[in-house]
mmCIF file of the N, C-alpha and C atoms, coordinates in Angstrom:
data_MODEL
# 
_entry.id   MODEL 
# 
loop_
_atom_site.group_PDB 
_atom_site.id 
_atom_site.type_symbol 
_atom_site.label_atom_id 
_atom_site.label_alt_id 
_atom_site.label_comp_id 
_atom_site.label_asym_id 
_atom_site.label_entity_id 
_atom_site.label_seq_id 
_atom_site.pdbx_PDB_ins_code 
_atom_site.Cartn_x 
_atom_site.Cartn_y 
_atom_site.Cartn_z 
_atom_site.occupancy 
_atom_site.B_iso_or_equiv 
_atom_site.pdbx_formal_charge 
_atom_site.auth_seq_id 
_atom_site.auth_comp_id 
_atom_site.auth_asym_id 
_atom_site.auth_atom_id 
_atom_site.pdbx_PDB_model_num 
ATOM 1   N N  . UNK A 1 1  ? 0.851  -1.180 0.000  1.00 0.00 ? 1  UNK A N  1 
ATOM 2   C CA . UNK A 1 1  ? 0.000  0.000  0.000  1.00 0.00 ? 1  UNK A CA 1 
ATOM 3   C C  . UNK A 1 1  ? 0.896  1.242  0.000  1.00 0.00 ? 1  UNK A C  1 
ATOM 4   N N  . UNK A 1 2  ? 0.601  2.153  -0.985 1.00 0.00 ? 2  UNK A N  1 
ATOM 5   C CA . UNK A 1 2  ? 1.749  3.531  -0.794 1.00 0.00 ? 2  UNK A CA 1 
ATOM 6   C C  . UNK A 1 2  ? 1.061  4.398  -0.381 1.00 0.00 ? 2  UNK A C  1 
ATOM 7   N N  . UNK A 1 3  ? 1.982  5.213  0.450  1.00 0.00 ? 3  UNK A N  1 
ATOM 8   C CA . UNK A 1 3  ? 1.440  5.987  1.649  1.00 0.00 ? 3  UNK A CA 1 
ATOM 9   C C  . UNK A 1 3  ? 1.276  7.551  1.120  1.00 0.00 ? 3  UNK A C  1 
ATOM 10  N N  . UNK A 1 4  ? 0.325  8.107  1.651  1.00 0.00 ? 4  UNK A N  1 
ATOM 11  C CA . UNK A 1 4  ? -0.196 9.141  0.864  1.00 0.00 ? 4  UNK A CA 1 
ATOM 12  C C  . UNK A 1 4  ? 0.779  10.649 1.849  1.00 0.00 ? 4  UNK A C  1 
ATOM 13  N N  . UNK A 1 5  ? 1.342  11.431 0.596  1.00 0.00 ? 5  UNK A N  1 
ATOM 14  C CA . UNK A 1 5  ? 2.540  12.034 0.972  1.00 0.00 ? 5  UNK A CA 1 
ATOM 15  C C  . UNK A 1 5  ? 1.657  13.638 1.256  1.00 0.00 ? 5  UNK A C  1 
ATOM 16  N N  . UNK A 1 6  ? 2.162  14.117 2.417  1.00 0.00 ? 6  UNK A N  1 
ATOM 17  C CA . UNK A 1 6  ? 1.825  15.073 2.848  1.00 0.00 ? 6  UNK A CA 1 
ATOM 18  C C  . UNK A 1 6  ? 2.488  16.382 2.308  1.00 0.00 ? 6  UNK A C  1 
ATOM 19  N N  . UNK A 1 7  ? 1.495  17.366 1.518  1.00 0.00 ? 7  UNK A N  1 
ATOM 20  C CA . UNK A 1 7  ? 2.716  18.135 1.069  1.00 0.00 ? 7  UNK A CA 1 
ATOM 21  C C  . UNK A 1 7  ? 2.174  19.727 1.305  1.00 0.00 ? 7  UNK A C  1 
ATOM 22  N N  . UNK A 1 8  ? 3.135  20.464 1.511  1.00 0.00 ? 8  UNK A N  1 
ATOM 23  C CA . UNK A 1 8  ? 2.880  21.640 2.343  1.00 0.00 ? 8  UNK A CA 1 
ATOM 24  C C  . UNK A 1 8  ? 3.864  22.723 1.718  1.00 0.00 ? 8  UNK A C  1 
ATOM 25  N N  . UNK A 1 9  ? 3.332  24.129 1.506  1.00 0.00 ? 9  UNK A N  1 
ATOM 26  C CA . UNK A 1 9  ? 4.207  25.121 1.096  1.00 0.00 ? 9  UNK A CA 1 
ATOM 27  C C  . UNK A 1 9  ? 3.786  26.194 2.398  1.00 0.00 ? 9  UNK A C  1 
ATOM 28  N N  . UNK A 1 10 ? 5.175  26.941 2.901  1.00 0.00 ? 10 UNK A N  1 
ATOM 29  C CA . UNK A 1 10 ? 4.856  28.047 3.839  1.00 0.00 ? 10 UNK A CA 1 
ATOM 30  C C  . UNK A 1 10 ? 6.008  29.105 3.528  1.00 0.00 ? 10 UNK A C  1 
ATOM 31  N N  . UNK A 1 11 ? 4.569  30.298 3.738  1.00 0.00 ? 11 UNK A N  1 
ATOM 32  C CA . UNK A 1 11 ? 5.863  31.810 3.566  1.00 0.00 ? 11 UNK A CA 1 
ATOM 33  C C  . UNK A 1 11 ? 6.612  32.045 4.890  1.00 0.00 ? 11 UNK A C  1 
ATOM 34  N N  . UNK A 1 12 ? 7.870  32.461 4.926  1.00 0.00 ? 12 UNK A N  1 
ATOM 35  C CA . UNK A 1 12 ? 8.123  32.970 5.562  1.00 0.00 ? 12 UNK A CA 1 
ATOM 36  C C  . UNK A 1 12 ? 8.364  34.671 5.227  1.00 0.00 ? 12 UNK A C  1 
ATOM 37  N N  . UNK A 1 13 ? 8.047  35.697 6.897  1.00 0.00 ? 13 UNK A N  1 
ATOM 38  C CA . UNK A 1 13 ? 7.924  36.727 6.470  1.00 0.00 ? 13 UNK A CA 1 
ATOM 39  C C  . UNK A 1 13 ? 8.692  37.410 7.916  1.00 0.00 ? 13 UNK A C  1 
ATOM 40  N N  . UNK A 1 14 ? 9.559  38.692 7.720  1.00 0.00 ? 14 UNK A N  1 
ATOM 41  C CA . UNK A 1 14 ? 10.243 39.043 9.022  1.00 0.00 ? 14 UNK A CA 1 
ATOM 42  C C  . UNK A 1 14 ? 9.506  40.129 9.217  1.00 0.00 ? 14 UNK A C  1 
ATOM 43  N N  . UNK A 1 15 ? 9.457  40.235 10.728 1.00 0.00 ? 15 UNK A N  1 
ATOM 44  C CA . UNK A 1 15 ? 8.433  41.712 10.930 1.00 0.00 ? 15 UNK A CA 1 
ATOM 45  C C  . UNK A 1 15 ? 9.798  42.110 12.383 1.00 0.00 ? 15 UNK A C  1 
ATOM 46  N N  . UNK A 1 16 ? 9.371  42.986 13.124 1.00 0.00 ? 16 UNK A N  1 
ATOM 47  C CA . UNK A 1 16 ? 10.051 43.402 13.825 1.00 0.00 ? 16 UNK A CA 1 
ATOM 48  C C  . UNK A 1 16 ? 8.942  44.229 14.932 1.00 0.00 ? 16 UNK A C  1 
ATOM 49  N N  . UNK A 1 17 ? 9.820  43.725 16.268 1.00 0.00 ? 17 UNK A N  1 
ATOM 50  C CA . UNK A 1 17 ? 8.594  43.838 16.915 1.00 0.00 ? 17 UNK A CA 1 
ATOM 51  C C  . UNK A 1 17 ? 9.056  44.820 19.037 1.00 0.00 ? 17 UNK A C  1 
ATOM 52  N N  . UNK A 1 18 ? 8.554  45.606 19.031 1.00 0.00 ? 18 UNK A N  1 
ATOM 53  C CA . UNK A 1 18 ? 9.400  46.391 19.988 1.00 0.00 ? 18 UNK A CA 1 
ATOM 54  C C  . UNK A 1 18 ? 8.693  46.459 21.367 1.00 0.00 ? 18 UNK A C  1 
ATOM 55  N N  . UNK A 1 19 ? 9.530  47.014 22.406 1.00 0.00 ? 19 UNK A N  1 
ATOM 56  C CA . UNK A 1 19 ? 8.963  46.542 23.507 1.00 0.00 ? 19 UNK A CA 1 
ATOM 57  C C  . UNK A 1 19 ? 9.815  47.882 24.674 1.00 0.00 ? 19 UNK A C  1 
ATOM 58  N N  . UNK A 1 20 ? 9.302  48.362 25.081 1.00 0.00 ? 20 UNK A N  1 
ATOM 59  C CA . UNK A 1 20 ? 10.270 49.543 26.438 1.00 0.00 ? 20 UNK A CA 1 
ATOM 60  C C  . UNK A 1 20 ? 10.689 48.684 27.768 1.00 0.00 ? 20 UNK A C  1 
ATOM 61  N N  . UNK A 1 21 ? 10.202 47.555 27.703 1.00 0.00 ? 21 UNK A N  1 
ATOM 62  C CA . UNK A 1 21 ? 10.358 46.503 28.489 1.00 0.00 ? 21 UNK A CA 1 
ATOM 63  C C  . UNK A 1 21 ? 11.817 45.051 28.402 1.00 0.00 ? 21 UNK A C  1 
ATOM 64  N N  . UNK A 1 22 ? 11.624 44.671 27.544 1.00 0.00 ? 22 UNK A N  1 
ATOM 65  C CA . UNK A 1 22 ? 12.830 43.663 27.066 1.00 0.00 ? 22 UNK A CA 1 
ATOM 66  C C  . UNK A 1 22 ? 12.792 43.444 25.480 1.00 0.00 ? 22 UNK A C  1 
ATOM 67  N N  . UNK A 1 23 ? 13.923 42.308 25.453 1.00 0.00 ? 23 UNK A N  1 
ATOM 68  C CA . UNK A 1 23 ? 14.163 41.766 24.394 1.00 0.00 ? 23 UNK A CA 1 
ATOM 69  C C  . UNK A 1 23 ? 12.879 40.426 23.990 1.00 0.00 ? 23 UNK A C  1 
ATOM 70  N N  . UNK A 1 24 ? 12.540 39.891 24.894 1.00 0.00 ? 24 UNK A N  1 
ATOM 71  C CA . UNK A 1 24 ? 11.381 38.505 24.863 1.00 0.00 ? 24 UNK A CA 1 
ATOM 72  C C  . UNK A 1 24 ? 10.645 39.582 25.024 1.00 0.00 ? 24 UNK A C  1 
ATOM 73  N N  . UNK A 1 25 ? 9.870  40.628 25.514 1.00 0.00 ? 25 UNK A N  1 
ATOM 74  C CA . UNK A 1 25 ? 8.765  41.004 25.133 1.00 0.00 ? 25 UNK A CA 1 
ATOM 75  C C  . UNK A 1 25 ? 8.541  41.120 24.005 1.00 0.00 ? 25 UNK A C  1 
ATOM 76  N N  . UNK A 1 26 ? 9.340  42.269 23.689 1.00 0.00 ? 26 UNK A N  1 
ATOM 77  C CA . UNK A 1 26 ? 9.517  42.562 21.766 1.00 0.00 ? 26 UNK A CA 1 
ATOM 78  C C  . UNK A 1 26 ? 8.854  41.868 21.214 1.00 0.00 ? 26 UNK A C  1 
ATOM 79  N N  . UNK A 1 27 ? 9.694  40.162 21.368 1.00 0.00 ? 27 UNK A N  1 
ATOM 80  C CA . UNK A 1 27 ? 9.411  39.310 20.280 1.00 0.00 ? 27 UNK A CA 1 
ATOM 81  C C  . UNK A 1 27 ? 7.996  38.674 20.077 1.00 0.00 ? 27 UNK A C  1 
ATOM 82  N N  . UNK A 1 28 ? 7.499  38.732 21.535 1.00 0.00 ? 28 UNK A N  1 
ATOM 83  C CA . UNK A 1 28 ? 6.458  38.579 21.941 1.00 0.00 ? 28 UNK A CA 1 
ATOM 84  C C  . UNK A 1 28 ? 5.285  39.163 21.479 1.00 0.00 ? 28 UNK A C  1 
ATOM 85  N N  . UNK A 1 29 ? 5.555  40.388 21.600 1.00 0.00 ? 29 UNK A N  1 
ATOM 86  C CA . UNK A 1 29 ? 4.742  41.973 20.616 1.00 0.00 ? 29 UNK A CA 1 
ATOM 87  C C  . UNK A 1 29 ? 4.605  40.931 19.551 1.00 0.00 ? 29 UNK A C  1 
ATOM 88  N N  . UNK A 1 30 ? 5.658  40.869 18.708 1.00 0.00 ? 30 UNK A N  1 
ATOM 89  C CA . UNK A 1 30 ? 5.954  40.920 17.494 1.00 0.00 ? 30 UNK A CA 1 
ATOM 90  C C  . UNK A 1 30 ? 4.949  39.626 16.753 1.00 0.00 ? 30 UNK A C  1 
ATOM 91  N N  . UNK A 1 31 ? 4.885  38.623 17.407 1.00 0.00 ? 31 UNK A N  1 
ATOM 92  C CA . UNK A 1 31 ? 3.953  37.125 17.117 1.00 0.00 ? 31 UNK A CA 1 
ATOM 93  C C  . UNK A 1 31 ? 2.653  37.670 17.675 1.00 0.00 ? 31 UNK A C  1 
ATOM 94  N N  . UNK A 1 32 ? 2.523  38.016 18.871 1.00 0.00 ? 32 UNK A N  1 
ATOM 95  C CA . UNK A 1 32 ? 0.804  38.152 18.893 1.00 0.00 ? 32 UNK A CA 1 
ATOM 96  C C  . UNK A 1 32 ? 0.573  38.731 18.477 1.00 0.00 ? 32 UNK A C  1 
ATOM 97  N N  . UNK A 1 33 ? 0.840  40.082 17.640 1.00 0.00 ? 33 UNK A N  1 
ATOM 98  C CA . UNK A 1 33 ? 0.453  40.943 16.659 1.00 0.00 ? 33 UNK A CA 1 
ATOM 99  C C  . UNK A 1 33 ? 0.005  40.680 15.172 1.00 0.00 ? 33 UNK A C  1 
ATOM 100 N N  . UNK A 1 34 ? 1.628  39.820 14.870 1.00 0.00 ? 34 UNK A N  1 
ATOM 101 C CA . UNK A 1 34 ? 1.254  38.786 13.306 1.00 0.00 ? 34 UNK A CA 1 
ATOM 102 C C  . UNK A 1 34 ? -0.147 38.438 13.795 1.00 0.00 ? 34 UNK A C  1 
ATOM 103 N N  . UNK A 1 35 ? -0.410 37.616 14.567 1.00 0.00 ? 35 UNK A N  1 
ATOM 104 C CA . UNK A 1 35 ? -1.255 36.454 14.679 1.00 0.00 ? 35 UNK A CA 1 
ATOM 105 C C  . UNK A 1 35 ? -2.503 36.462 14.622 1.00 0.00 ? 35 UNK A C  1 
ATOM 106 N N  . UNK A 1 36 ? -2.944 38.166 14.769 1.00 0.00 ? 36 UNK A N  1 
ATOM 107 C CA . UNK A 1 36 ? -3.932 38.824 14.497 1.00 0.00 ? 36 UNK A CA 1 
ATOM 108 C C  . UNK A 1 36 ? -4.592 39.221 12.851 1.00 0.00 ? 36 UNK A C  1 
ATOM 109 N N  . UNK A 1 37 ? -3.407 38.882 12.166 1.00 0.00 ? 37 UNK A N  1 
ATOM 110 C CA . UNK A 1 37 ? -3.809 38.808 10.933 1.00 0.00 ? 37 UNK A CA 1 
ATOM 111 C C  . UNK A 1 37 ? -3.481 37.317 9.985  1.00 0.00 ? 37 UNK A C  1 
ATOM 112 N N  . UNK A 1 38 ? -2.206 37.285 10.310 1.00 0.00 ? 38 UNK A N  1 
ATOM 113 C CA . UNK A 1 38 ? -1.556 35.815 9.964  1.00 0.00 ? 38 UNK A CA 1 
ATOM 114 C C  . UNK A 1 38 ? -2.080 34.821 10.610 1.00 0.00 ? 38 UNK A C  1 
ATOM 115 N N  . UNK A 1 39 ? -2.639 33.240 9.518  1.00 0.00 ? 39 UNK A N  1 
ATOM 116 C CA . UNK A 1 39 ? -3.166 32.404 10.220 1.00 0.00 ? 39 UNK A CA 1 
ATOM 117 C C  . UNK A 1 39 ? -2.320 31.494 10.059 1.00 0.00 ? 39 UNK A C  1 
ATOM 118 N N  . UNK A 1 40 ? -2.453 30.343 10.510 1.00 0.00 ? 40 UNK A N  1 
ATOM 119 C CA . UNK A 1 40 ? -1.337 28.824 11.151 1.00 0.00 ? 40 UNK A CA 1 
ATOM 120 C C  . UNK A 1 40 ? -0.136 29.233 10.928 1.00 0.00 ? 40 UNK A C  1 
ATOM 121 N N  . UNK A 1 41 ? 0.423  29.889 12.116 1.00 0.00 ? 41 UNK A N  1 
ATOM 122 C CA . UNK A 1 41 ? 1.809  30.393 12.266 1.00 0.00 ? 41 UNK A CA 1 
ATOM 123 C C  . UNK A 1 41 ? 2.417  29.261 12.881 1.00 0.00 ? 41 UNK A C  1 
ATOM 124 N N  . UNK A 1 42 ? 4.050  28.884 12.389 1.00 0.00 ? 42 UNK A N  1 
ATOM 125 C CA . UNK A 1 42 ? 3.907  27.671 12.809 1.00 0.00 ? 42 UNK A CA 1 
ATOM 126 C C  . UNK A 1 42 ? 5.484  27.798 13.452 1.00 0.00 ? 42 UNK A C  1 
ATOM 127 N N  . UNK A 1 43 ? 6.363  28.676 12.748 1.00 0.00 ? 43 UNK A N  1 
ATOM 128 C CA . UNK A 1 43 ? 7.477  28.855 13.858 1.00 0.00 ? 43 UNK A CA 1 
ATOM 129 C C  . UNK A 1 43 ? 8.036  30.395 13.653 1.00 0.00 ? 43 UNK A C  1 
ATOM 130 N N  . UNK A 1 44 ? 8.633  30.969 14.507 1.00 0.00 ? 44 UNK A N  1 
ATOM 131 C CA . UNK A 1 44 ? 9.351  31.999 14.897 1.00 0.00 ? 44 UNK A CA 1 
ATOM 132 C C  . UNK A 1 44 ? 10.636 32.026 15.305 1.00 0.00 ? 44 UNK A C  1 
ATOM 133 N N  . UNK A 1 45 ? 11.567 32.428 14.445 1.00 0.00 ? 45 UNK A N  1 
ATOM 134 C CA . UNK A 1 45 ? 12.964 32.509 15.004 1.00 0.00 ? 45 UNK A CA 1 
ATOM 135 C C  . UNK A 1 45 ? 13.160 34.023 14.520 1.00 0.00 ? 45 UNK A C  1 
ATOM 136 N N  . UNK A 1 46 ? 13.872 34.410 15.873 1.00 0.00 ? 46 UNK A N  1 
ATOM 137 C CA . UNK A 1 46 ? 14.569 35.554 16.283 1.00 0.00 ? 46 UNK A CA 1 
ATOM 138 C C  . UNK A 1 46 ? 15.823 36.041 15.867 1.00 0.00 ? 46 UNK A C  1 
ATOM 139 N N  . UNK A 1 47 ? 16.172 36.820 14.405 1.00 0.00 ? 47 UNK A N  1 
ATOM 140 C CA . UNK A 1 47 ? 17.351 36.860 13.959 1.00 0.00 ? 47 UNK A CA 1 
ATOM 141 C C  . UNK A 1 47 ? 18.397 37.999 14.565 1.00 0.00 ? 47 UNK A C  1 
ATOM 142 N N  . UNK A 1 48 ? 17.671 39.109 14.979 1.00 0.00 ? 48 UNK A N  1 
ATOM 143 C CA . UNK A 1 48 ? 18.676 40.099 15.153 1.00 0.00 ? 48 UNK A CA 1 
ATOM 144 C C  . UNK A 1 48 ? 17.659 41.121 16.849 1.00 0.00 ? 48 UNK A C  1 
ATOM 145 N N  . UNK A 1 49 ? 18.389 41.754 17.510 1.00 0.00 ? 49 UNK A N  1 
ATOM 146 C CA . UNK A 1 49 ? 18.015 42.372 19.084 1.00 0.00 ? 49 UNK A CA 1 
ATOM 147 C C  . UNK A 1 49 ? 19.033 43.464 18.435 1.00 0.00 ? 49 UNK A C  1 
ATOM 148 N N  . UNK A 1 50 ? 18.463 44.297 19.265 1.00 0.00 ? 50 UNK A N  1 
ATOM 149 C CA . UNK A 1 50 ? 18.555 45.370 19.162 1.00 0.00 ? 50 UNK A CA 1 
ATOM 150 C C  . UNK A 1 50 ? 17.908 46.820 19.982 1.00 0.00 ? 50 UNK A C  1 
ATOM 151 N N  . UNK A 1 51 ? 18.490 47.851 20.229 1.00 0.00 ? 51 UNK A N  1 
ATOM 152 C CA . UNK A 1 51 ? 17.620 48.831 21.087 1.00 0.00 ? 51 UNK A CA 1 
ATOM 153 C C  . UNK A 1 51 ? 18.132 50.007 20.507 1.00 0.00 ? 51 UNK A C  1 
ATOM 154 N N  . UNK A 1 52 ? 16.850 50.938 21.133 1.00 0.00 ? 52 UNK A N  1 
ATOM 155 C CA . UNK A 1 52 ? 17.178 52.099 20.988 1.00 0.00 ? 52 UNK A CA 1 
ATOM 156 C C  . UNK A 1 52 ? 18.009 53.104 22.294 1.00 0.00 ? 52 UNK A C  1 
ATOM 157 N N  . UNK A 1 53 ? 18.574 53.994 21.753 1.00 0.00 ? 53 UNK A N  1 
ATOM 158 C CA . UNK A 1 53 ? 18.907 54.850 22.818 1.00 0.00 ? 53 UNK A CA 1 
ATOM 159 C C  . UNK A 1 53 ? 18.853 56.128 23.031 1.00 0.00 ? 53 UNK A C  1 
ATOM 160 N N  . UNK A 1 54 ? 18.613 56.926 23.837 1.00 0.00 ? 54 UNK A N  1 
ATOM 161 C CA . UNK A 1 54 ? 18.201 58.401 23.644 1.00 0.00 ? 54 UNK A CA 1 
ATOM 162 C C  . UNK A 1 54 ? 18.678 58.814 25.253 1.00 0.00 ? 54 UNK A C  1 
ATOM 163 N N  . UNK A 1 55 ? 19.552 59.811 25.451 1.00 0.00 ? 55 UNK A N  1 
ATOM 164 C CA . UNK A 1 55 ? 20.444 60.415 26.491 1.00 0.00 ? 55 UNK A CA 1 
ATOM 165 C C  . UNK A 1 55 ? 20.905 58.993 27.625 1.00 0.00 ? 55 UNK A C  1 
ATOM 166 N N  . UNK A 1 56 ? 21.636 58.511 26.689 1.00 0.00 ? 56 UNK A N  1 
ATOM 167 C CA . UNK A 1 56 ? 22.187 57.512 27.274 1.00 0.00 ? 56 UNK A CA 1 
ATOM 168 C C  . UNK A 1 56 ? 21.485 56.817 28.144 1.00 0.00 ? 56 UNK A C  1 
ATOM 169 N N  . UNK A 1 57 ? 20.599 56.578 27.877 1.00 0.00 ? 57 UNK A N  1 
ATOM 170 C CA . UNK A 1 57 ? 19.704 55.358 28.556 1.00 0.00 ? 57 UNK A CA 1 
ATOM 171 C C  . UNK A 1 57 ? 18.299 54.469 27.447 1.00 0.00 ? 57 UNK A C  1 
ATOM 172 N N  . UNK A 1 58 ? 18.601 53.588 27.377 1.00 0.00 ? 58 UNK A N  1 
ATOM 173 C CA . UNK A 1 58 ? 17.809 52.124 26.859 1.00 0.00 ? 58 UNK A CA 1 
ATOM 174 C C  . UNK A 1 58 ? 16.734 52.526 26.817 1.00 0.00 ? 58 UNK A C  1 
ATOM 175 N N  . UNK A 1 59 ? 15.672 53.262 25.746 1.00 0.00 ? 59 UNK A N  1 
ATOM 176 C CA . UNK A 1 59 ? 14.282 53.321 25.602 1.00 0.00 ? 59 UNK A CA 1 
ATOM 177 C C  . UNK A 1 59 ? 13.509 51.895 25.059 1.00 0.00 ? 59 UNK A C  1 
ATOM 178 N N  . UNK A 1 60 ? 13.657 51.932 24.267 1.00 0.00 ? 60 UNK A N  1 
ATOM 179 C CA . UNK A 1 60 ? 12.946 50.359 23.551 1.00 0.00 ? 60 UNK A CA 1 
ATOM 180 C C  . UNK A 1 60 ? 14.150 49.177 23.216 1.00 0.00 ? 60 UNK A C  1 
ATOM 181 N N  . UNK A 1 61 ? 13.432 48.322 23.457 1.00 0.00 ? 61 UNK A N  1 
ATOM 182 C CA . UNK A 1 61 ? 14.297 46.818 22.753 1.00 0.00 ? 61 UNK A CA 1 
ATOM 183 C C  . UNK A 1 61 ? 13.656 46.879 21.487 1.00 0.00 ? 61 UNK A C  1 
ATOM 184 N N  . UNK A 1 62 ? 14.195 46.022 20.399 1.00 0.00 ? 62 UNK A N  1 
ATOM 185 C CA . UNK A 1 62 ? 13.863 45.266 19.350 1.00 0.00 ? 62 UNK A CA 1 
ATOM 186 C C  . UNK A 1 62 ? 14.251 44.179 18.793 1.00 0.00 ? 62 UNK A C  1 
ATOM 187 N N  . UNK A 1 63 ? 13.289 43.531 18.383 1.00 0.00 ? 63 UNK A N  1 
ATOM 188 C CA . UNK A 1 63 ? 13.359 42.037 17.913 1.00 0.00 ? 63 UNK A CA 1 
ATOM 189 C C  . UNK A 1 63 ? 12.762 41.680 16.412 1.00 0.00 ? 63 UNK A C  1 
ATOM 190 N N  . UNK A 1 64 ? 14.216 41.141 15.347 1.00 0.00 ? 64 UNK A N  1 
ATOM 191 C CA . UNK A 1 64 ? 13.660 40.963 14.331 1.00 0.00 ? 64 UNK A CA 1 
ATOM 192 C C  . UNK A 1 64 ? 13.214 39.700 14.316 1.00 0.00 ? 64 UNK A C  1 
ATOM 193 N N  . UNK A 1 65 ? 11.939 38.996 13.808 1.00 0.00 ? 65 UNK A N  1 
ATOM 194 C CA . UNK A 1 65 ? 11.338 37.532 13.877 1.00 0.00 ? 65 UNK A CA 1 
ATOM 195 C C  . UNK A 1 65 ? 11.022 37.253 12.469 1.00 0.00 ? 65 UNK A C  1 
ATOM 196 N N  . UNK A 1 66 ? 11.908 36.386 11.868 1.00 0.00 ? 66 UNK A N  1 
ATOM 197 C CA . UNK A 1 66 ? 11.037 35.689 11.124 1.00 0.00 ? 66 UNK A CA 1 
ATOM 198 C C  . UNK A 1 66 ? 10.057 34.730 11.475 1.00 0.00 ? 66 UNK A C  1 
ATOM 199 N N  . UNK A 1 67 ? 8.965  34.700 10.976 1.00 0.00 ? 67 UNK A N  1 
ATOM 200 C CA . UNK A 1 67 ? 7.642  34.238 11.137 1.00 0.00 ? 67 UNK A CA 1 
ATOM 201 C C  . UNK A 1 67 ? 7.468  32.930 9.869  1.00 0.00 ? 67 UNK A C  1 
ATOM 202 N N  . UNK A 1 68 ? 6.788  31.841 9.941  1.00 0.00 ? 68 UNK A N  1 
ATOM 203 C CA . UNK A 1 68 ? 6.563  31.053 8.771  1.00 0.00 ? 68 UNK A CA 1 
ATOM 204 C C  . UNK A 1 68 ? 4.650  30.789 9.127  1.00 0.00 ? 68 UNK A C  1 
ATOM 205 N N  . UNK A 1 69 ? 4.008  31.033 8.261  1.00 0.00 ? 69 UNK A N  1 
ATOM 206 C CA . UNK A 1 69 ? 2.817  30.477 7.903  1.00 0.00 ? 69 UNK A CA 1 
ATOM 207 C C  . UNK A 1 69 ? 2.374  29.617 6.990  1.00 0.00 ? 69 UNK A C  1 
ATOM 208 N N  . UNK A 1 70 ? 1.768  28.438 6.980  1.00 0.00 ? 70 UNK A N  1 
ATOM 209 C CA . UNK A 1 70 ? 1.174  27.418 6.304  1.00 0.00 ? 70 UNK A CA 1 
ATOM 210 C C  . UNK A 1 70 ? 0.233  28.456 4.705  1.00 0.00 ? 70 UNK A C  1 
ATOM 211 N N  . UNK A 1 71 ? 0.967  27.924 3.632  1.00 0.00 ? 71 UNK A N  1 
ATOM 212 C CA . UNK A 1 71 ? -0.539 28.948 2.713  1.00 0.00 ? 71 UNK A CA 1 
ATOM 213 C C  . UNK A 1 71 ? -1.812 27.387 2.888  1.00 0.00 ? 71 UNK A C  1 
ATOM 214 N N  . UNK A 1 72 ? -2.573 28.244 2.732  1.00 0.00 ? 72 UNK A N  1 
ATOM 215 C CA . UNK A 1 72 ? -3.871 27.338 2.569  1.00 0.00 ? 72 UNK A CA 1 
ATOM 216 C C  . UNK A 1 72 ? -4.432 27.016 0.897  1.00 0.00 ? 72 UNK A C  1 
ATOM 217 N N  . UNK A 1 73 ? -4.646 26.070 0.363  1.00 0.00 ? 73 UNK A N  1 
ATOM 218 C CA . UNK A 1 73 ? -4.936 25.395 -0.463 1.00 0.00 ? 73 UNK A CA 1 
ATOM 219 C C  . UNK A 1 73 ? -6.164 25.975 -1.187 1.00 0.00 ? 73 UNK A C  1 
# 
């Protein structure tokens, strides 16, 4: 019996996502926000951190995420 092959295409897309709080918030921002528009999000990796600074002190973090979503058929 041959086995019926599962086949799947997904975008990936980087958004960037900020936070006055940390670096895991950011990223955090950054997915529940997609997720509000983007459907079956299926992984998130975190390529680049980063912050801002303004009179020498740390205002915002940032977090670039690539995001991957399932397209639908």
């Amino acid at each position: 019996m041959a086995r019926q092959k599962s086949e799947s295409v997904y975008r990936v897309t980087e958004i960037i996502g900020t936070s006055p709080v940390s670096w895991e918030d950011a990223a955090k921002v950054a997915v529940e926000t997609a997720a509000q528009s983007l459907r079956d999000l299926r992984i998130a990796e975190v390529s680049k951190f980063d912050l801002t600074i303004d009179s020498g002190k740390v205002v915002e973090y940032r977090a670039r995420v690539s995001l991957s979503f399932k397209y639908e058929a």
